[in-house]
N, C-alpha and C positions, 0 to 999 in steps of 0.2 A: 446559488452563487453567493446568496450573503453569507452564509458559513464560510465559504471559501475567503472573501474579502474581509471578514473579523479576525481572520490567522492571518491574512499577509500584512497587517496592522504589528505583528508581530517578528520580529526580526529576527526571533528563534527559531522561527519555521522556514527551511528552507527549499521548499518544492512543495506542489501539489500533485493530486491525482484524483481522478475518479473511473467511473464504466458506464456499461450503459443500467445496470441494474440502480444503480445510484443516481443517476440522473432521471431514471424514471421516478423513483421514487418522492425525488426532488420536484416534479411535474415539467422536465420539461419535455416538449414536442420535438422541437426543431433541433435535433445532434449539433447541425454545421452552425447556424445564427448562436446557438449558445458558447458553445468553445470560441468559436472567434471573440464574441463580445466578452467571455474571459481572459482569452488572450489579450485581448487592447487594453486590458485591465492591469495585466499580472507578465509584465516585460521582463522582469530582471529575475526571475527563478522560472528555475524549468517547470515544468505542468504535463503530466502525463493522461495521454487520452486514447482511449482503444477503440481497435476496428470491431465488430457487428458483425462482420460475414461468418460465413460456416462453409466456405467453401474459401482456398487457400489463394486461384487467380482472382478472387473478389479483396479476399482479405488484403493482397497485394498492392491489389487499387486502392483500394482506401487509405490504407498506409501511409503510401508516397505520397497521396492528398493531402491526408493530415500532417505529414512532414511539412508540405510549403507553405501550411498556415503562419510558421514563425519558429525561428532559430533555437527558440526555447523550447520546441516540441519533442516530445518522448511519445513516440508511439508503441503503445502498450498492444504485444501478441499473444492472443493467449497459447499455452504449452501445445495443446491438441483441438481437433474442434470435437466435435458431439461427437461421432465416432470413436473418437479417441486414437485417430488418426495423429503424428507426430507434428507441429509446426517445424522442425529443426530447419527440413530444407528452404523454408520461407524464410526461417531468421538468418541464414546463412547469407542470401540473396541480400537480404534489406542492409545485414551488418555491412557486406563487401561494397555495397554504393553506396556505403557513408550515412544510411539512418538509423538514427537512433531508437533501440529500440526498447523497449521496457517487457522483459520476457514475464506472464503472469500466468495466475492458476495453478501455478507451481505447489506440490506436494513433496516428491520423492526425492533420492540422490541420485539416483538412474535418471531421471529428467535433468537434474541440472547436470550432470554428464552432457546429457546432451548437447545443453544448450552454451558448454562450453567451449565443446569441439566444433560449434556451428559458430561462434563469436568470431569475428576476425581478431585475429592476433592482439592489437592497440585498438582495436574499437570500442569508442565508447558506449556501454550499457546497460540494464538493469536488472539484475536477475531476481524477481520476487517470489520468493517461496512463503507459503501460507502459515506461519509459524504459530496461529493463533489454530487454523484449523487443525492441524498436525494435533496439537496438545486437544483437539476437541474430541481425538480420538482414543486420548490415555497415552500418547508417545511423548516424552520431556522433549521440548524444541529446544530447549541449551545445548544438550550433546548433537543433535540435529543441524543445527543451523551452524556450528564447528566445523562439523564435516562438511558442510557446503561451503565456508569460507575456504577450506583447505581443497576441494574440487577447483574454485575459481581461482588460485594463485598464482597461477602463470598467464591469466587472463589481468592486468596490472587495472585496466581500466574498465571493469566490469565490477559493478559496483551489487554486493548483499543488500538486496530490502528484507527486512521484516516485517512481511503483512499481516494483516487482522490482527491484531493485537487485544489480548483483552480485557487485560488491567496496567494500571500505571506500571509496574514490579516490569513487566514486560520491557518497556523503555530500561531499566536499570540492567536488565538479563541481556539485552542486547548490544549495550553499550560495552558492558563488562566483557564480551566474548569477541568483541570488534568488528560487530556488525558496522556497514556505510548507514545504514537507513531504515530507519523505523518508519511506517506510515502510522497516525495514531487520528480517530475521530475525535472534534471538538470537546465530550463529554470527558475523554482520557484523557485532554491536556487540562481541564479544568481541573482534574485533582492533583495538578502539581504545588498547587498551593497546601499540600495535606504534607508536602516533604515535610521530613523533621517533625511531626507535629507531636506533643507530647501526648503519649499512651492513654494513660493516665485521664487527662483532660478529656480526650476522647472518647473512652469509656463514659463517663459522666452525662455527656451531651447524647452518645445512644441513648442512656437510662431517662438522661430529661426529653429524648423524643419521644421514649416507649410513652412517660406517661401522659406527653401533654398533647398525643393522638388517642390514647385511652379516652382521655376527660374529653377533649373536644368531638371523639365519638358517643359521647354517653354512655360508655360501658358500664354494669352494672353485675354484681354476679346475688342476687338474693337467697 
């Protein structure tokens, strides 16, 4: 949660998210005691938090649960479960009673089909496509993530995320093709301070790092 509460210090960032892969990671135990006491935290931007089931009447439950924890909630579905069975007809359900839903796990354009025709008409919500894993496979997500703004177009209030991101350039690629929404870890917002930086400069300071981990390793070539 402190990573979480050192961004919302920052006015530039407007939403969070996280799953449960990340939350374990982060140590915690307790799903519900945690999101809440981020919630009571983090009032005034939305916060995105996903269900745990693999099974679709589970996934359902949860959902609606996590909906009533606060008006800020984005409950994040993923595409398919492990089967790779489709969520469409759950998010259809959740969009048509008004939850808001953060569609994830997203890869292909046949998925975000999907989960276009499953959107209610003006329903608010979030469709994330994995644009960092896409490009991990050797596909450009520029041309990619075009054609997914141009699938959701008649969906007015269905907002493009661009997940996983994996260098700064990323923010600049997304912004430029008119993506809604980049997610970006604390590590990639820290090198915004590198915008603009003079080339030149920065070569130098690699060359004074190579040597001054040479020397403070003792390297020696006799």
């Amino acid at each position: 949660m402190a990573g979480i509460l050192e961004m919302y210090a920052n006015p530039l960032i407007q939403g969070f998210t996280t799953n449960p892969t990340l939350m374990r990671k982060a140590g915690v135990t307790d799903y519900e005691a945690f999101a809440k006491a981020l919630l009571a935290k983090v009032r005034d931007r939305p916060v995105s938090l996903e269900v745990f089931a693999d099974d679709f009447a589970e996934m359902e439950r949860q959902a609606r649960k996590i909906a009533s924890w606060g008006v800020n909630v984005n409950v994040k579905i993923p595409i398919t479960d492990t089967k790779g069975a489709s969520a469409a007809p759950l998010i259809e359900r959740l969009s048509k009673s008004g939850v808001t839903v953060n569609v994830t796990a997203m890869m292909t354009l046949e998925q975000v089909r999907a989960v276009r025709g499953a959107l209610a008409p003006d329903a608010p919500a979030i469709v994330s496509v994995f644009a960092g894993r896409v490009a991990d496979t050797g596909v450009d997500p520029v041309p990619h993530m075009t054609e997914c703004l141009h699938i959701l177009s008649d969906r007015p209030n269905a907002e493009l995320l661009w997940a996983s991101p994996r260098e700064l350039l990323n923010v600049f690629q997304a912004d430029a093709i008119g993506c809604h929404i980049i997610t970006a870890t604390n590590d990639i917002l820290k090198k915004l301070n590198l915008v603009g930086k003079d080339l030149d400069a920065y070569s130098r300071e690699t060359v004074e790092m190579f040597r001054r981990d040479a020397v403070s390793a003792g390297y020696d070539i006799g």
